[in-house]
C-alpha positions as CSV (number, residue, x, y, z in Angstrom):
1,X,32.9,3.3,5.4
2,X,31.6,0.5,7.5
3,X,28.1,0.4,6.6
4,X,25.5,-2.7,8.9
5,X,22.8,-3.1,7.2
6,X,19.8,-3.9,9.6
7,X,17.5,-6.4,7.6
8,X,18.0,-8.3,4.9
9,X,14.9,-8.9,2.8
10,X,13.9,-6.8,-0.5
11,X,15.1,-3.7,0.0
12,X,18.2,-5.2,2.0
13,X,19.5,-7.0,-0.7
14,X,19.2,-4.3,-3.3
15,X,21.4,-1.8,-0.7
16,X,23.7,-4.4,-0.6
17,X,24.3,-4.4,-4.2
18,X,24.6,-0.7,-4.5
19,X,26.7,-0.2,-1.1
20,X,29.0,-3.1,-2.3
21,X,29.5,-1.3,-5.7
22,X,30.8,1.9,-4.1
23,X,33.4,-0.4,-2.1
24,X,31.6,0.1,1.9
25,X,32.5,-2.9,4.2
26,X,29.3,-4.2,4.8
27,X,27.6,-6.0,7.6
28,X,24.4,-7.6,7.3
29,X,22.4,-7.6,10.6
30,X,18.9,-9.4,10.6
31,X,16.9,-11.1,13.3
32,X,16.3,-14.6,11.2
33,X,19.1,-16.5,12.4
34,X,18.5,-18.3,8.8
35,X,18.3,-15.7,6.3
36,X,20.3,-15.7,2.8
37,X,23.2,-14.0,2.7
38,X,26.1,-13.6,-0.1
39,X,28.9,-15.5,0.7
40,X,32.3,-13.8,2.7
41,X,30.0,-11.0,4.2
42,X,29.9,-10.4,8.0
43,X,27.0,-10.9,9.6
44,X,25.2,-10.6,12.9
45,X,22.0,-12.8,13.3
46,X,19.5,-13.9,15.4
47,X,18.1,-11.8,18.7
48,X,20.9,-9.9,19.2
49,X,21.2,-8.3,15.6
50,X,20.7,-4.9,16.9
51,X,23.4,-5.0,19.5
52,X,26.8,-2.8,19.3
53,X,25.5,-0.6,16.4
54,X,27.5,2.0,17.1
55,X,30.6,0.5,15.6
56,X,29.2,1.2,12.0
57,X,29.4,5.1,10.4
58,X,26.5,4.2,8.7
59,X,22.8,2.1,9.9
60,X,20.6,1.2,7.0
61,X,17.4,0.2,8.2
62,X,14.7,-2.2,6.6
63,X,11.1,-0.4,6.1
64,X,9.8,-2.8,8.7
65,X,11.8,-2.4,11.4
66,X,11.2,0.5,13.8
67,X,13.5,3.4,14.3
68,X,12.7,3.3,18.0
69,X,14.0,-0.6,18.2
70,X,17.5,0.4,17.3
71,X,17.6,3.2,19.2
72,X,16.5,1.6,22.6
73,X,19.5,-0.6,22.5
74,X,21.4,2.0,21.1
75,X,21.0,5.6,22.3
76,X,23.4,7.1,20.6
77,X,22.8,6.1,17.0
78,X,20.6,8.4,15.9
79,X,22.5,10.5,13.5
80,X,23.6,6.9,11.6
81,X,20.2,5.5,10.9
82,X,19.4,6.1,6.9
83,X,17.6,4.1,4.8
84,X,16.9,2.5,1.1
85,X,14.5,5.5,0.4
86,X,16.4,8.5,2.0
87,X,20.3,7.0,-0.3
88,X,17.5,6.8,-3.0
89,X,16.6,11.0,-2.9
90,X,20.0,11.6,-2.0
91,X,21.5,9.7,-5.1
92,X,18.6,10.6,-7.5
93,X,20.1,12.4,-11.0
94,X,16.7,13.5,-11.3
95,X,14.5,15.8,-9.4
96,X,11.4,14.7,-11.0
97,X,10.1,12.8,-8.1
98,X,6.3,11.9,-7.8
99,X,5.9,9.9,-3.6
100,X,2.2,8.7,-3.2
101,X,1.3,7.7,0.3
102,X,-2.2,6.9,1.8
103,X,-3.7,3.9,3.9
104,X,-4.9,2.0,0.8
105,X,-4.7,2.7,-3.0
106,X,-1.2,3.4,-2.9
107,X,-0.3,1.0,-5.6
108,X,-3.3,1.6,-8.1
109,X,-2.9,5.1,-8.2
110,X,1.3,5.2,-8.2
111,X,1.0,2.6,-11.4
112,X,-1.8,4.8,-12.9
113,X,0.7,7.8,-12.8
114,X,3.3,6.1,-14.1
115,X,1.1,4.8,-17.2
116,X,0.1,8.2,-17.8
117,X,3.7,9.4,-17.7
118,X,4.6,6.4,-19.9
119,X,1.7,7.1,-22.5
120,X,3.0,10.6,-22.8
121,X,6.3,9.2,-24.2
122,X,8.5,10.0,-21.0
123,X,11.1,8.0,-19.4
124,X,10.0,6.5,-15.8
125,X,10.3,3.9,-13.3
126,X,8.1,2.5,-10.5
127,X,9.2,1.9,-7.0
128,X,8.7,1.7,-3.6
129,X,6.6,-0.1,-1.0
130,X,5.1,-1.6,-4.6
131,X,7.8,-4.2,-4.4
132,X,10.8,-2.4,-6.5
133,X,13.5,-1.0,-4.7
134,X,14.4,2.2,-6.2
135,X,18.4,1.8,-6.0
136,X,18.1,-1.2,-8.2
137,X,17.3,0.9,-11.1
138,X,19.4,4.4,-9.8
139,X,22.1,3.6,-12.5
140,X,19.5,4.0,-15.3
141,X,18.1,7.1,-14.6
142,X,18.9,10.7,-16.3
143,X,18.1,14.4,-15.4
144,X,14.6,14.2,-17.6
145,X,13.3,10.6,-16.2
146,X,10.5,10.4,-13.7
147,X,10.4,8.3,-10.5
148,X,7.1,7.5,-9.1
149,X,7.5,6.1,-5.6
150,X,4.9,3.9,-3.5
151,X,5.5,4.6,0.0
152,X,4.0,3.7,4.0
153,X,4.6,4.8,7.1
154,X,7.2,2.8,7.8
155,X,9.5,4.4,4.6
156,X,8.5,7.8,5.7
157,X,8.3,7.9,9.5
158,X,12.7,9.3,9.0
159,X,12.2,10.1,5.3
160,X,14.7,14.0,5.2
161,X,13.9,14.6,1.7
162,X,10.6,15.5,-0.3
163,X,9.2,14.9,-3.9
164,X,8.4,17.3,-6.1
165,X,4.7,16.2,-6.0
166,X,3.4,14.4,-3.3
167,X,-0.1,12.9,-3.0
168,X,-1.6,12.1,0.1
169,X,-5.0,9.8,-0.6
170,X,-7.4,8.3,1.7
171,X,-6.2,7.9,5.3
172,X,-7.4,5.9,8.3
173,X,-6.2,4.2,11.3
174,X,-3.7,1.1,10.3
175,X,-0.5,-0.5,11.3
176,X,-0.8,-0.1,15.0
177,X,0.6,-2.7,16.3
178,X,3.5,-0.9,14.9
179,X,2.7,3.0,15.6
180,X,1.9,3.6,18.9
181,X,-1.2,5.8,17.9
182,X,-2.8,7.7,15.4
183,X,-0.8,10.8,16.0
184,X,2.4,8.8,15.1
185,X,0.9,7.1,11.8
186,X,-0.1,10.4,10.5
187,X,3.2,12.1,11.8
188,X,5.2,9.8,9.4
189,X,3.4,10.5,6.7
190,X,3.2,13.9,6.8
191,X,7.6,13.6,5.7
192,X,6.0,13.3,3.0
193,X,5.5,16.7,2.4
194,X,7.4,17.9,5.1
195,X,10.6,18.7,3.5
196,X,8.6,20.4,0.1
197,X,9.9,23.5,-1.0
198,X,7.4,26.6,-2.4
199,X,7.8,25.4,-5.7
200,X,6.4,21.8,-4.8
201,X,2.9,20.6,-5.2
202,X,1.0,18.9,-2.6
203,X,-2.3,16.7,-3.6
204,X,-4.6,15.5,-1.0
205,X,-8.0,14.2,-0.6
206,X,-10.9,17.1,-0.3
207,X,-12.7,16.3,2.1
208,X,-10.8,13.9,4.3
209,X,-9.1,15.4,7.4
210,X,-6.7,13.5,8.3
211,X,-5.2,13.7,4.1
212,X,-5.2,17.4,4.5
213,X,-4.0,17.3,8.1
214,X,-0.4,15.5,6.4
215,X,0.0,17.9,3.6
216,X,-0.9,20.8,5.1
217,X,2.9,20.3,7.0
218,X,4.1,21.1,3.0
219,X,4.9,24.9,2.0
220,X,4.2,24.0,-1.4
221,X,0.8,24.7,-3.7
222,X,-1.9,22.6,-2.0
223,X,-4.4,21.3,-4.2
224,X,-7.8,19.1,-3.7
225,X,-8.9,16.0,-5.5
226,X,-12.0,14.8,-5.7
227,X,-13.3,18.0,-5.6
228,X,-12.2,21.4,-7.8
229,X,-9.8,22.0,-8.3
230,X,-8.4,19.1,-8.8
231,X,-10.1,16.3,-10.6
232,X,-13.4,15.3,-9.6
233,X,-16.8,13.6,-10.9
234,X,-19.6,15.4,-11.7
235,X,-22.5,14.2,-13.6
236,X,-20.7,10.7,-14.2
237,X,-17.8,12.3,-15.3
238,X,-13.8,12.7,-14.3
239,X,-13.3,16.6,-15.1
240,X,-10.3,18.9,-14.8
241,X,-9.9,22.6,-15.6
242,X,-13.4,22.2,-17.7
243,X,-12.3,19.6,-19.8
244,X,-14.0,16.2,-19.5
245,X,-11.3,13.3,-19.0
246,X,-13.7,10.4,-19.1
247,X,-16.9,8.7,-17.9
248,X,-16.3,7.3,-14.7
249,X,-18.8,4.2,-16.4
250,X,-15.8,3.7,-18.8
251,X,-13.3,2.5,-15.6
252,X,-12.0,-0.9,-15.6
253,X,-11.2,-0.4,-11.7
254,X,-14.0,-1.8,-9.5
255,X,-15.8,0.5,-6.7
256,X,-16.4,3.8,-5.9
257,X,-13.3,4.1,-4.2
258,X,-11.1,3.5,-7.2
259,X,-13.0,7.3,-8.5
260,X,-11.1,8.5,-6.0
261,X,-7.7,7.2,-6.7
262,X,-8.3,8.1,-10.8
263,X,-8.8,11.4,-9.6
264,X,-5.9,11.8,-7.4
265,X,-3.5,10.2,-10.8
266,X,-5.2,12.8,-13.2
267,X,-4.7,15.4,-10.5
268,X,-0.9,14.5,-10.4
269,X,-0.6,14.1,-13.7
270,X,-2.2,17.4,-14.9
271,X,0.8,19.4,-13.4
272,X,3.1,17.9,-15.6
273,X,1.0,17.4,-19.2
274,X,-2.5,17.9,-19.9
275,X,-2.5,14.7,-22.7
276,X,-5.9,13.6,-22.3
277,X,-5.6,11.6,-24.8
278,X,-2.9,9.5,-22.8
279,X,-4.5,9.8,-19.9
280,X,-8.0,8.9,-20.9
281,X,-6.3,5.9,-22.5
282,X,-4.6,4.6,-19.5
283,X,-7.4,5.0,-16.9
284,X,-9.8,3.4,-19.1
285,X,-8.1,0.2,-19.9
286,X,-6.1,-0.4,-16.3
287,X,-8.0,-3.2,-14.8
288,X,-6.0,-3.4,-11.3
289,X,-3.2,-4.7,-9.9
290,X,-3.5,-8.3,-8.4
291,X,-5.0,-9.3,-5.0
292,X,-7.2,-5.6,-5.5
293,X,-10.8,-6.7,-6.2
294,X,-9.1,-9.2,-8.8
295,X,-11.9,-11.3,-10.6
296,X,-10.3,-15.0,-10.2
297,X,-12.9,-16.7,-12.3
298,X,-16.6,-17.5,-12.1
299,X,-18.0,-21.3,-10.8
300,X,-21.9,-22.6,-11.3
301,X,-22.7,-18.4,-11.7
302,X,-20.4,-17.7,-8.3
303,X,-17.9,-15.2,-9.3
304,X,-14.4,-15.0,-6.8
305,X,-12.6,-12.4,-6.2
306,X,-9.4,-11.2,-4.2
307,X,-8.6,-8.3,-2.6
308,X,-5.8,-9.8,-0.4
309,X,-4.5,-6.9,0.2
310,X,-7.0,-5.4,1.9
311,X,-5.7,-5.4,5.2
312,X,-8.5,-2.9,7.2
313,X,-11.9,-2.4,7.8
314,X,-11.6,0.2,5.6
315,X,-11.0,-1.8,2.7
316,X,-12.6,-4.1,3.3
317,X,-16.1,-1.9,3.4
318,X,-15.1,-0.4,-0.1
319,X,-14.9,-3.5,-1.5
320,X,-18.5,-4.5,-0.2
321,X,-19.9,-1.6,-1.6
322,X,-18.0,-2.3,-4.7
323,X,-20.8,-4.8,-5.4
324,X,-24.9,-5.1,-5.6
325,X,-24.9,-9.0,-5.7
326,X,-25.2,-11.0,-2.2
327,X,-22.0,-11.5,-0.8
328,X,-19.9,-14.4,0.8
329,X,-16.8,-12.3,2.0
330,X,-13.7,-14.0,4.1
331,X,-12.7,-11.9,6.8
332,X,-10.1,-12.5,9.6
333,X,-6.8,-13.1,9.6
334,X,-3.9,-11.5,12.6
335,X,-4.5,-8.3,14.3
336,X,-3.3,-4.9,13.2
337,X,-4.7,-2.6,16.3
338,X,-7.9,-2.3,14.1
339,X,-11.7,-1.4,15.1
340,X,-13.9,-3.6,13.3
341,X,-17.6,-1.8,14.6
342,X,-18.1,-0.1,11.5
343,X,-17.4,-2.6,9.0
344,X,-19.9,-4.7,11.4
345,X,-22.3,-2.1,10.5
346,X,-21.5,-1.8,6.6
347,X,-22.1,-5.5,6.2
348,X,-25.6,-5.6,7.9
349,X,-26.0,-3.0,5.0
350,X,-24.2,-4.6,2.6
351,X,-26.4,-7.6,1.0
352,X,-24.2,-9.7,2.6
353,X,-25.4,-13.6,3.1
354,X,-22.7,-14.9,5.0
355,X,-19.2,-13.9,6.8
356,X,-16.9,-16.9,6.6
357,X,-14.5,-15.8,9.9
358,X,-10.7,-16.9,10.0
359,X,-7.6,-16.8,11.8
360,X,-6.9,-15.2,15.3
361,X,-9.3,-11.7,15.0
362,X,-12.1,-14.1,13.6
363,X,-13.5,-13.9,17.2
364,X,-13.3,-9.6,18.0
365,X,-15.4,-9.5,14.2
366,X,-17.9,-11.8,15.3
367,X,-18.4,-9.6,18.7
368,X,-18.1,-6.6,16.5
369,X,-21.4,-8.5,14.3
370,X,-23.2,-9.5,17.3
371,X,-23.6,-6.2,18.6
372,X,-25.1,-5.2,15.3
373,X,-27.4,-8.4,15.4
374,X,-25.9,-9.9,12.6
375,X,-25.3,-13.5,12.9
376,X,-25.2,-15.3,9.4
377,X,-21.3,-15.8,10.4
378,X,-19.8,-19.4,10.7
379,X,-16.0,-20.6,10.9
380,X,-14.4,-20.7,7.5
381,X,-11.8,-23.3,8.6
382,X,-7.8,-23.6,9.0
383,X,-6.3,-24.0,5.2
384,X,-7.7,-22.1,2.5
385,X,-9.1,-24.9,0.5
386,X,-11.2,-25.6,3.6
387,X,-12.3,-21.7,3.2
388,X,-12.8,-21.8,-0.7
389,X,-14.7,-25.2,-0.3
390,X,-16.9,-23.7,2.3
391,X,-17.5,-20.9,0.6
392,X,-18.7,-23.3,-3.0
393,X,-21.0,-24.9,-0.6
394,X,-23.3,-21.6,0.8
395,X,-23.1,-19.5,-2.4
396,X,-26.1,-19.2,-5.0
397,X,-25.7,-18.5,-8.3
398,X,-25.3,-14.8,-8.7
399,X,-23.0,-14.0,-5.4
400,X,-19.8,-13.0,-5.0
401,X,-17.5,-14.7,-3.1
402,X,-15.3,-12.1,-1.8
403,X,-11.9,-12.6,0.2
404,X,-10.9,-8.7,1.7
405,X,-10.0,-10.0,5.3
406,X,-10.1,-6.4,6.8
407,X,-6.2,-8.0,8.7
408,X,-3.1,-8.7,8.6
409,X,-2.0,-12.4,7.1
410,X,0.9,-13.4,9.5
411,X,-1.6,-15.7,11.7
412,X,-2.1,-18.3,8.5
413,X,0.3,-17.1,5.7
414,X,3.3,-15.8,4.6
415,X,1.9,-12.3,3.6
416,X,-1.1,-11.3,2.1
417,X,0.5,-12.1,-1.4
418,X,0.7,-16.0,-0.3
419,X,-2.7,-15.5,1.3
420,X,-4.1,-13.8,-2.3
421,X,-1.6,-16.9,-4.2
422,X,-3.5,-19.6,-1.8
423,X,-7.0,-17.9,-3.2
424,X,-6.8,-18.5,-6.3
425,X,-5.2,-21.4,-6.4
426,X,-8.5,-22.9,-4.2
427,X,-10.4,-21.2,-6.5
428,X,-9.1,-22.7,-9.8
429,X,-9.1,-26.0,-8.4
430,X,-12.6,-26.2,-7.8
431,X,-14.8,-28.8,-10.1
């Protein structure tokens, strides 16, 4: 089978690998007319990667790029377009499939479902939009192992197959610049669940309507978190079916809004053992994955930390609230069709004493903080030691220096990894 594959980055690479092994002639297609490629493999770069497609029985998209791209310069391709994740649930030996999908906690609460699983002695792997292609580790899996799969919008906006529990956690407007509305966002994640059978389970947030607007497109058994009668805090406490799992006091996880995603991992986790002894175990001693509220270290009674990754107001606002102390917090960065009046609003109420503003939106937050009357803001600078220096010189001891930018990195950095790397790095290097 002549298979193109459209991208070559993570995911791209790892399809190659398992196309190649199965004997496909394969074409890599992908927009940088400088990319890597293995050598003796056709290829088709630069601007005109997408053109001609439908020579190929077989498209294999990269997350990132849009189904809608290939399709305008090819109309009649449609029926060809796969991708990484679809081959993945297509070539799965197991059915024990776990996909979490959300606008932010995706990765804390897929690695704190795959701990739990872990803890109570089962076989599983970790994949997704976390970084680990699932194909790279397809080979190693049996009928009894567990997959627990990360995954956005842009993995599930074709997705034709459904886990057999999907979790749906906090949603809000994000990514568009790529979706071209709400409507669409929400419409690709709802594949999620989409494709769920009767005897499927489908988790979502109580209380948030756009969580229980995607899984309510599931014909499986819908259950709540946050609220009975799926997990939820009462009295200080993560309960489930009247047992008492933890005090939420006893969480590594910073903020309010990591309650939620322990809740939505018990939740998950409760339909395939009730340990509690595992589970307890694992959500008290996970401390976060990096660039989420990551404590960097602490300078003259300053203390720095990175949330990178969070890439919306949203986020952004949680990780305010995730702390008393004043606040210097770094926010800015490219745009990502994102409404920055409410976070405005949650720093004037946020002990915040300054906003350091970067990179192309810094001047639609400041607008958004004029209008609220808030005007301790000043330019952070171009480099991040600049912004880390800056930040040394207006902070008292007992603040937080917080970097959540509340955008996209693409304006100054690589990704928000390299804008998280950059961070730290300042931050270690001061005296």
């Amino acid at each position: 089978m002549k298979i193109a594959l459209l991208g070559f980055d993570i995911e791209g690479r790892s399809s190659f690998e398992y196309f190649k092994a199965q004997g496909h002639q394969i074409t890599i297609c992908d927009r940088n007319p400088k990319v890597t490629v293995p050598e003796d493999v056709p290829t088709v770069l630069g601007e005109n990667y997408l053109d001609n497609l439908d020579r190929f029985d077989l498209l294999v998209r990269t997350a990132g790029l849009a189904p809608q791209k290939i399709l305008t310069k090819n109309p009649a391709v449609a029926d060809k377009i796969t991708t990484h994740i679809n081959e993945f649930f297509k070539a799965s030996p197991t059915k024990n499939l776990i996909g979490v999908t959300g606008t932010k906690g995706k990765g804390t609460t897929s690695t704190l479902i795959t701990k739990m699983l872990e803890a109570d002695s089962k076989h599983v792997r970790l994949g997704g939009n976390i970084g680990v292609p699932p194909l790279s580790f397809v080979s190693e899996l049996k009928q009894d192992s567990w997959v627990v799969l990360e995954l956005s919008s842009f993995q599930l906006i074709d997705l034709k197959y459904s886990p057999r529990i999907a979790v749906c956690l906090m949603v809000v407007p994000e990514h568009l610049d790529w979706h071209p509305d709400i409507n669409d966002y929400t419409l690709a994640k709802s594949q999620l669940f989409t494709h769920q059978t009767d005897e499927d389970v489908a988790i979502f947030l109580a209380g948030s309507e756009l969580s229980e607007l995607i899984a309510s497109s599931s014909r499986g058994h819908k259950i709540p978190y946050f609220a009975p009668p799926g997990a939820f805090v009462e009295g200080g406490t993560i309960k489930l079916d009247g047992q008492d799992i933890c005090q939420v006091a006893e969480l590594k996880l910073l903020g309010r809004h990591n309650w939620q995603n322990a809740c939505a991992a018990v939740t998950a986790i409760w339909q395939i053992t009730q340990n509690v002894e595992a589970i307890r175990s694992v959500i008290t001693n996970f401390s976060g994955l990096e660039h989420r509220l990551e404590l960097v270290r602490e300078v003259d009674g300053v203390s720095y930390y990175d949330d990178s990754f969070g890439t919306a107001p949203e986020t952004a606002i949680v990780a305010l609230q995730a702390f008393e102390q004043p606040k210097i917090i770094i926010l800015g960065g490219s745009d990502k069709g994102a409404n920055y009046n409410e976070l405005a609003k949650a720093i004037v109420a946020g002990n915040v004493r300054t906003v350091l503003l970067i990179g192309s939106q810094a001047s639609r937050i400041q607008e958004s903080l004029e209008k609220t009357g808030f005007t301790d803001f000043t330019p952070g600078g171009t480099s991040m030691a600049e912004i880390v220096g800056k930040a040394h010189q207006l902070a008292q001891p007992g603040d937080v220096v917080l970097l959540s930018p509340a955008c996209a990195s693409f304006d100054m950095f690589k990704n928000y990894k390299d804008r998280g790397e950059q961070f730290k790095q300042a931050v270690q290097a001061l005296a």
